[in-house]
Each structure stands twice: as structure tokens, then as C-alpha cells.
VMD Tcl script that draws the C-alpha trace (Angstrom):
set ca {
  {14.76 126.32 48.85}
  {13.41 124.77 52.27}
  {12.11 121.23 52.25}
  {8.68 123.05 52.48}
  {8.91 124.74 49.26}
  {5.33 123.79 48.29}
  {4.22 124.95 51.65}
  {5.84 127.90 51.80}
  {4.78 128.86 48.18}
  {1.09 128.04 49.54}
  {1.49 130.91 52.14}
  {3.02 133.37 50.09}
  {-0.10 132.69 47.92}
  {-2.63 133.10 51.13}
  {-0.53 136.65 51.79}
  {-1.01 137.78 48.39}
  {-5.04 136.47 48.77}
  {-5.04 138.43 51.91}
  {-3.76 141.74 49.90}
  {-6.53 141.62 47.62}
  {-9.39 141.20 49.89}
  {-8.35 144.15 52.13}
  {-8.10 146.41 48.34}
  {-11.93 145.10 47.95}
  {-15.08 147.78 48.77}
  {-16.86 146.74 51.94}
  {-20.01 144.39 51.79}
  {-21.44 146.24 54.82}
  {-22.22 149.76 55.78}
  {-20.46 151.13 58.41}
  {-21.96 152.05 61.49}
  {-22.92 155.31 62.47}
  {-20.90 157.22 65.22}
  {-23.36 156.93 68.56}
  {-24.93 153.70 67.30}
  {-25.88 150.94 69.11}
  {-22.01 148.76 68.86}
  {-21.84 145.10 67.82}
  {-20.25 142.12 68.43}
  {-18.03 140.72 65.64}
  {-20.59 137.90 64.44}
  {-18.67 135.41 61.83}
  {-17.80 132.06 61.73}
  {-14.11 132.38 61.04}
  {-13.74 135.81 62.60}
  {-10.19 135.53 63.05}
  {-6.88 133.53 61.08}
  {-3.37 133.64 61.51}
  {-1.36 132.72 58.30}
  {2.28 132.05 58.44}
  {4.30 132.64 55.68}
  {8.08 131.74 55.56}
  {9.58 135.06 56.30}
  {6.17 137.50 57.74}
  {3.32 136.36 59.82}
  {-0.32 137.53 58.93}
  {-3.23 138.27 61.65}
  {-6.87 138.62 60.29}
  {-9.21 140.13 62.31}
  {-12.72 140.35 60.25}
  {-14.52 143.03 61.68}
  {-16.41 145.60 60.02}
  {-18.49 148.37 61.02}
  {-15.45 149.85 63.17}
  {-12.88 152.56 62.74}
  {-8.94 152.22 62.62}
  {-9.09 154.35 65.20}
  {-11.46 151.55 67.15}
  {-8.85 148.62 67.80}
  {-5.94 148.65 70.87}
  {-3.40 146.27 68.81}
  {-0.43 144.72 71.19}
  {1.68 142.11 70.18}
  {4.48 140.60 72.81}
  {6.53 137.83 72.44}
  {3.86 135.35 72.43}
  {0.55 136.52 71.93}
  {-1.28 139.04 69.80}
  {-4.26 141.09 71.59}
  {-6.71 142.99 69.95}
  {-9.03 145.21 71.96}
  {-12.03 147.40 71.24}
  {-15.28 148.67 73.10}
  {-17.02 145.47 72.18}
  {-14.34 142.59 72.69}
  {-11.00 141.33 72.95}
  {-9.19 138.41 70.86}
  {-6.60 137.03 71.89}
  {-4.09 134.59 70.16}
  {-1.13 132.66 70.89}
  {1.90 132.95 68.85}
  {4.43 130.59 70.33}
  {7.49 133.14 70.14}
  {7.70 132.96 66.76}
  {7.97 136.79 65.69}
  {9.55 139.88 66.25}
  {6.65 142.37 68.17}
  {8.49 145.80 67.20}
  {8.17 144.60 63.66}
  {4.24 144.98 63.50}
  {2.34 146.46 61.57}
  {-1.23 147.18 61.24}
  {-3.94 148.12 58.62}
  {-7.44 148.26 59.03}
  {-9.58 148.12 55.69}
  {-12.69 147.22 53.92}
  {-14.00 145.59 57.36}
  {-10.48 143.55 58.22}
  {-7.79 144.34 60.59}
  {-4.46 143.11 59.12}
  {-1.24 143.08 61.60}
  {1.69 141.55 59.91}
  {5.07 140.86 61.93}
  {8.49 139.47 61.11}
  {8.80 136.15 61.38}
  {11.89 134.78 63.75}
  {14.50 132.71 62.64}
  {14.30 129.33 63.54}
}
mol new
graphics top color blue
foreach p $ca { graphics top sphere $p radius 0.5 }
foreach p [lrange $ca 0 end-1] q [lrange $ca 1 end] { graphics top cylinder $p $q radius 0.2 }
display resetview
């Protein structure tokens, strides 16, 4: 055990938070293919969580369609595009890019990646 074991127990607890709000029903109606398209409007609309061995991007956006978001991670940097914006946030090297993967449900867009060795 690291010398963040209560840390790292407090991510691990964040990823398994993170699981059960994407198994959840959405709060909002999606929109309707040719509707008028949206910004993301939230307060937090984004969160990276790091966890000892994966790191978790959150992307709350709902209304869209998996089939909506342009996902690209590189060494430093994750990038998520659609027709109505792009967020983009800094990683600091610290995952492994062909390790990502990405689920988009109940209104949030989940990418988790490998987290490097330090």
C-alpha cells in the first residue's frame, strides 16, 4: 500500500460513484434530430478524477448522441469535439492514449485511460 492509501481509496470510491451515475435514467429529454443544438450549460460541466491505476474524464452533456462527440486523447491532453463546442484538458503525460476508452450514457461522456507509471 502507497503512502496515499486513504487517497487512493477516495478515488477508487469517486470511480465507483462515477459507475453509478452513468447506470442512472436521464433527468432530461433528449433532443430531437434537426433541433435547434445547445451549448453544454452546467456549472461543473467537466471533471477529471484520478484514481491510482485508471484515469476518469467526465464530460456532462446531455441531449447528444454517442455518435455526437470526436474523442482524442494524446500524450497530454484530452479533446472532446462536437457541433456545438470543444473541451479541452490538460493531462500532464500521465496516461497511456491507446488505452482509452469511451462511453456515453444517461447525458455523460465517460473516457477512462490507463494511468502511467510513475
Amino acid at each position: 500500500m502507497s503512502e496515499f492509501g486513504d487517497v487512493d481509496d477516495l478515488f477508487e470510491e469517486l470511480f465507483r460513484f462515477a459507475e453509478r451515475l452513468l447506470e442512472q435514467p436521464p433527468l432530461t429529454r433528449p433532443r430531437a434530430r434537426g433541433a435547434e443544438l445547445q451549448p453544454v450549460q452546467s456549472h461543473e460541466p467537466d471533471e477529471l478524477i484520478v484514481g491510482r491505476e485508471e484515469v476518469a474524464y467526465l464530460l456532462h452533456a446531455p441531449g447528444y448522441d454517442s455518435n455526437d462527440f470526436l474523442v482524442s486523447v494524446s500524450d497530454d491532453s484530452i479533446e472532446v469535439k462536437t457541433n456545438d463546442f470543444i473541451r479541452r484538458k490538460m493531462l500532464g503525460s500521465m496516461v497511456h492514449p491507446e488505452s482509452a476508452v469511451t462511453i456515453y450514457r444517461n447525458g455523460v461522456l465517460s473516457v477512462r485511460m490507463k494511468r502511467r507509471d510513475e
